[in-house]
N, C-alpha and C positions, 0 to 999 in steps of 0.2 A: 194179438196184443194191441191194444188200443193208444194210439198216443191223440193227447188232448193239448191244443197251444188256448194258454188262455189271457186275458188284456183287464185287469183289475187298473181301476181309477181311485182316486178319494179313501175309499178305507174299503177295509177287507172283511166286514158285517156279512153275517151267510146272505146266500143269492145275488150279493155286489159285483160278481166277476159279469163285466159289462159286456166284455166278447169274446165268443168262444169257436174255436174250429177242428174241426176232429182229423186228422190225415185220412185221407180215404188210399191211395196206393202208394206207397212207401217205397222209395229206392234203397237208401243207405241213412243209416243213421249211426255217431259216431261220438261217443262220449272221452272227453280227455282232461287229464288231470295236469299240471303243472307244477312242479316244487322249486323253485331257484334252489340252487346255493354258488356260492361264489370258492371257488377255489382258492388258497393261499400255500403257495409250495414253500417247501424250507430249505434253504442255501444249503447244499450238503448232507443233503438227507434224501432218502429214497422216494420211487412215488406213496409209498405206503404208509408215509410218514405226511402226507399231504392233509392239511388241515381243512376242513371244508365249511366255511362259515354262511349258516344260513341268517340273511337279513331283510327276506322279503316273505311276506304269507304264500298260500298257494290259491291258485287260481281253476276251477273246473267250469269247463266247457261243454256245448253241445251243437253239433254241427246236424243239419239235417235235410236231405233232399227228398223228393217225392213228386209224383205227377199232378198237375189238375186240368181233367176233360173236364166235360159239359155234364151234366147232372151228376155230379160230383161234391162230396163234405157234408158236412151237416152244422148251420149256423145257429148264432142263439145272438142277442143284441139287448141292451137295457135290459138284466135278470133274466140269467140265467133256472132253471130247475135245480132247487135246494141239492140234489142228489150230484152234483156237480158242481157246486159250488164252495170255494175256497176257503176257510176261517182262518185266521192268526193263527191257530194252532199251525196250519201246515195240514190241516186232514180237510178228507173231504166228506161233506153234510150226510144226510140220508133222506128221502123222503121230498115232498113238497112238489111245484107242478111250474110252468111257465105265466108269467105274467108282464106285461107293462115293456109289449113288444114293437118295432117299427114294423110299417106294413109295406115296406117296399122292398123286393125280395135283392139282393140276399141278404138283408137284415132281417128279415122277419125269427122268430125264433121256430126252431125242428126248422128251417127250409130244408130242404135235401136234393134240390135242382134245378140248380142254375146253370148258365152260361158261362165256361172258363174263363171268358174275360172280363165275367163281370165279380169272378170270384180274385182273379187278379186286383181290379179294381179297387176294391174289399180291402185288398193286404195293406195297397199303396196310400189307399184314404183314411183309411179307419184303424189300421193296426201298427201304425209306427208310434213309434213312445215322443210327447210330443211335450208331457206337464212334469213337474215336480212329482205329483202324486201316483203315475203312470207304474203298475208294477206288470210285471207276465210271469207266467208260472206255466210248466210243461209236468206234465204227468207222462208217464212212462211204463204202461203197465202197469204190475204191483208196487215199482220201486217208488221210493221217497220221493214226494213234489219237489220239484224243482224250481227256486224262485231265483230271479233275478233281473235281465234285461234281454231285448235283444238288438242285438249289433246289426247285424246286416241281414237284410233279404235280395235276393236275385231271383228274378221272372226271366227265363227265355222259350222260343218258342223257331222249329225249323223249318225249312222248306220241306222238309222232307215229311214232318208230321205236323203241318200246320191249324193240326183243331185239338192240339195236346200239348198243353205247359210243362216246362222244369221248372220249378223250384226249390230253389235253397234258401235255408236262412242257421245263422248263426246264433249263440246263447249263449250268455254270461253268466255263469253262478254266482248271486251275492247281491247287497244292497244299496239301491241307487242314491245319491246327495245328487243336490242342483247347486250351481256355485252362480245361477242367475240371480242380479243383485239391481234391476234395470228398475226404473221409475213406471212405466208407461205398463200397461198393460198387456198378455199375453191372449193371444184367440179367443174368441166365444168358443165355445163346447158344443157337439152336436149338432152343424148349421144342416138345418135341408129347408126346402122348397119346395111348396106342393101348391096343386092348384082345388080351391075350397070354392063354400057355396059363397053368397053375399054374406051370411053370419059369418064365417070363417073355421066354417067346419067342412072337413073331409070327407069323402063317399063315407068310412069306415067308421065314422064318430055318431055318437049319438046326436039323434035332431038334426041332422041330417037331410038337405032340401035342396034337391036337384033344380036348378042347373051348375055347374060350375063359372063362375063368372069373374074369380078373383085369386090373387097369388101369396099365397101366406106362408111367411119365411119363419121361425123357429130357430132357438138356440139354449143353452145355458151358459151361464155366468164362468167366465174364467175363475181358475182358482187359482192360480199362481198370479198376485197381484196385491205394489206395496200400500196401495189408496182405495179407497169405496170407487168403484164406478160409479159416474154419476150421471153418463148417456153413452148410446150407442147411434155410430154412423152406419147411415146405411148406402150402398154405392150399387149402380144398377145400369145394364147398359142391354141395350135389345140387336139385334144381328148385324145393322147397320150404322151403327155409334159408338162412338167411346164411353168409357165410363163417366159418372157422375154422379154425386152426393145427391140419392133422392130425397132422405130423412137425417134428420140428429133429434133421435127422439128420447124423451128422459126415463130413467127406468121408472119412473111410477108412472111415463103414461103409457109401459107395451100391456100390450094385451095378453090373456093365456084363451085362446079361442077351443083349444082341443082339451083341455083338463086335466093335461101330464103336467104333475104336480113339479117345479122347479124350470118350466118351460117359459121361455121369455118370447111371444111373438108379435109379428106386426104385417098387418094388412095393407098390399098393395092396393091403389085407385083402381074402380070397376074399368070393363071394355067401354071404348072411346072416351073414358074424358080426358080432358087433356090438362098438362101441369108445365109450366111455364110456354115455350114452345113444341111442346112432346104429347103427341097422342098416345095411351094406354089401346095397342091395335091389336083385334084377333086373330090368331093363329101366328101372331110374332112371338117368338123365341127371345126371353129376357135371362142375362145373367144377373147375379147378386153375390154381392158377400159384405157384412160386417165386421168393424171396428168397433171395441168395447176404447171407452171415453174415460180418464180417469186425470189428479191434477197432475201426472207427467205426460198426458196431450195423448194421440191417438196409440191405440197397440196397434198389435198384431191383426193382420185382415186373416177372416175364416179362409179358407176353399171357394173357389168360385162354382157356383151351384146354378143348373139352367132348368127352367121349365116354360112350357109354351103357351103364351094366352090364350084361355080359355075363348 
């Protein structure tokens, strides 16, 4: 029996389920239903006589644990294959193939082996519900999708079996509101960090021209947000510094260097120049992360993302 967790964003258009993970060894899984009602006894009347007033809906649950070793799951990231993929209705597609995938594994789409804790990783960075638009849906077998949220995940890991994960995660049947009402802006979307040629393209892109000499950050646009963004800050800090605003650049001057349509990115300075007092130095290890800029002043910062000077 196949069970499928899946992380739909934005709308529910076939092949839109953004990320997908299949249970590779299942412990226990545990579906539960909830009905309130509230009891009202009557003075001088039997229990049988007891009036039972329901004034709450009901609530179904999904509890689910399961192992993750090391070449373990099967991933899918940015579209999914149509044959898996969610529609409004509630059913799933037929047909269609993968496309318009990250290529660093375990995002890449079919991966099917990775390193436990980079599949941990995975859960903690990329699979928590984080926007308004955030929906997850669990398939079950044959039965009826399941759509709703999820509540809780837990990773642990023993002395006793330490190249073999537990986890658990919890599931809410039903449909999520946001009661967020904030000015400022919520996270960029999708931040990574790679290291590209002088164009700002990646070994796997087209035009493509060895060597690698420069660091190019990538993102998409928040969507929970009550104003136009009208820049993003950028903040960067290398092994031995703190952080610091390298960029506030406006969004008509980032660049889209790789060609993924709705991709916002921006090129770090080549090896050795230098920018204010700070040398851009090889084989230093730099962090980064963005603040999307809108008129209620800075949002939410991405994830902090590191990669090493070329």
């Amino acid at each position: 029996m196949a069970i499928i967790m899946y992380k739909v964003t934005q709308n529910l258009g076939s092949a839109n389920a953004s990320l997908k993970y299949t249970i590779p060894n299942l412990d226990n899984l545990t579906l539960g239903l909830s009905s309130p009602v509230s009891p009202m006894a009557l003075p001088q009347e039997s229990a049988k006589e007891n009036i039972l007033v329901k004034m709450e809906g009901n609530t179904q649950t999904l509890s689910i644990s399961w192992k993750i070793a090391d070449l373990s799951g099967t991933f899918a990231q940015n579209g999914i294959a149509s044959s898996d993929a969610i529609t409004p209705a509630g059913t799933l597609d037929s047909g269609g193939s993968l496309t318009g995938n990250d290529t660093t594994p375990p995002n890449d789409s079919g991966v099917t082996n990775a390193p436990a804790t980079d599949v941990v990783n995975w859960f903690l960075s990329e699979f928590q519900g984080k926007d308004i638009t955030d929906k997850f849906y669990f398939k079950v077998g044959d039965m009826t999708i399941m759509e709703g949220f999820m509540t809780k995940m837990n990773f642990s890991i023993s002395g006793s079996s330490p190249v073999v994960w537990s986890a658990q995660a919890d599931f809410i049947v039903g449909n999520v509101i946001n009661m967020y009402d904030g000015d400022s802006s919520s996270e960029p979307r999708s931040f990574a960090v790679k290291q590209v040629d002088n164009a700002g393209k990646h070994s796997s892109e087209g035009g493509y021209s060895a060597p690698n000499n420069r660091i190019r950050l990538s993102w998409t646009s928040p969507t929970d947000t009550s104003s136009t963004v009208t820049s993003y800050k950028i903040f960067k800090r290398s092994a031995k510094d703190d952080f610091l605003e390298a960029a506030d650049v406006a969004v008509g001057s980032l660049g889209n260097y790789s060609g993924v349509s709705g991709s916002l990115e921006w090129l770090d300075v080549t090896t050795g120049t230098t920018v204010g007092d700070k040398t851009q130095t090889s084989l230093l290890k730099y962090t980064y992360y963005v603040k999307a800029v809108n008129t209620g002043g800075d949002g939410l910062p991405t994830e902090q993302k590191s990669v090493q000077q070329p």
